[in-house]
C-alpha atoms as one frame of an Amber mdcrd trajectory, in Angstrom:
protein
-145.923  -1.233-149.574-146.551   1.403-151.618-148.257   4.356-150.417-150.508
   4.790-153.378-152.335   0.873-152.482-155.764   1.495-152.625-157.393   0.902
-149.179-161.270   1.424-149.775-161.769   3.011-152.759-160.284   5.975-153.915
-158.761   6.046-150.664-154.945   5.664-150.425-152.195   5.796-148.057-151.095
   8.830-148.865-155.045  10.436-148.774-154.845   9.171-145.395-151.630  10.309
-143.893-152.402  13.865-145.335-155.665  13.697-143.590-154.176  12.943-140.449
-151.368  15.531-141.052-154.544  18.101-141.459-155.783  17.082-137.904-152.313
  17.110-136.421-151.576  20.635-137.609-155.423  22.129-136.733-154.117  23.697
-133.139-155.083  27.242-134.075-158.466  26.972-132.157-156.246  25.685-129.141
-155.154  29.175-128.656-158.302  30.940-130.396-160.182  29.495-127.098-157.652
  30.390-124.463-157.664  33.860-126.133-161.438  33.990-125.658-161.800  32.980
-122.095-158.912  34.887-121.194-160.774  38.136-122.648-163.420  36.844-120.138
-164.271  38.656-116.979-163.998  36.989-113.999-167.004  38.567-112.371-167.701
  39.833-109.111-167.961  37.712-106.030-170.880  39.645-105.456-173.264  38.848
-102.235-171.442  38.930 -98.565-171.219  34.752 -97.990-171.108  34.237-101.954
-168.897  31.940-103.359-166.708  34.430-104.881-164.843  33.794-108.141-166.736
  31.331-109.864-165.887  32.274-113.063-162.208  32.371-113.161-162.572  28.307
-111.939-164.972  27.512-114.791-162.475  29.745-117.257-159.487  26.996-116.351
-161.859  24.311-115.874-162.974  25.262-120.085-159.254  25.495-120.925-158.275
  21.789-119.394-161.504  20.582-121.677-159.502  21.995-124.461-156.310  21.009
-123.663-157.515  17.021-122.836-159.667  16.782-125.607-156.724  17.653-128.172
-154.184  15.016-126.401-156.818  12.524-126.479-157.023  13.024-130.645-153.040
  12.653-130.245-152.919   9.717-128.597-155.269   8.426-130.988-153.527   9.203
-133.886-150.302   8.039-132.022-152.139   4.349-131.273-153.463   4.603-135.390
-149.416   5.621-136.420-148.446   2.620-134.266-151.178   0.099-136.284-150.073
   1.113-139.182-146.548   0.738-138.699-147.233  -2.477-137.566-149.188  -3.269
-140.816-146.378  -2.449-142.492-143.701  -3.978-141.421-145.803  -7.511-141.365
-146.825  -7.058-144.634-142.810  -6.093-145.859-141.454  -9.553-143.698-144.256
 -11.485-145.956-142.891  -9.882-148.828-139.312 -11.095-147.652-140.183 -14.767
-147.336-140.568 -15.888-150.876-136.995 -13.616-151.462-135.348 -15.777-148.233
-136.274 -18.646-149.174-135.155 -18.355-153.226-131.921 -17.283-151.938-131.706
 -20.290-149.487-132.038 -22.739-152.583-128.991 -20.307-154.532-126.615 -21.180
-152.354
């Protein structure tokens, strides 16, 4: 299969994979966000009987959003990568059969 085959349009294989590529490699606001919340006070636990350090919980809570979101668009990409290689490799053993079968009748 060629990786210039036209899917939908001017869409292509290759249009595709880069675009994925793109997503892969976009991890800068990963860090960008940790950097942000870590810059964060924690606040004060202020009142006598008050639950104390609320902030610091919601901080890591906001960081595990990250962090879960972005392996969730992995695994995704993953499960796509997996389709696709699938695709392909029914699509080359349909390509094969006329080729098997000629060389059957050769010999």
């Amino acid at each position: 299969m060629s990786n210039t085959m036209k899917i939908f349009g001017d869409m292509t294989v290759a249009v595709i994979l880069e675009r994925i590529n793109n997503i892969i490699n976009q991890t800068s606001y990963i860090g960008e966000a940790c950097e942000s919340l870590a810059a964060m006070g924690d606040g004060d636990s202020g009142e006598m009987n008050s639950p104390g350090n609320v902030m610091g919980e919601a901080k890591a809570n906001a960081i595990a959003t990250v962090v879960q979101s972005r392996e969730t668009t992995n695994q995704q990409i993953l499960r796509l990568y997996e389709k696709m290689y699938d695709d392909m490799i029914r699509l080359s053993e349909k390509e094969d059969q006329p080729k098997l079968a000629a060389e059957a009748h050769i010999e």
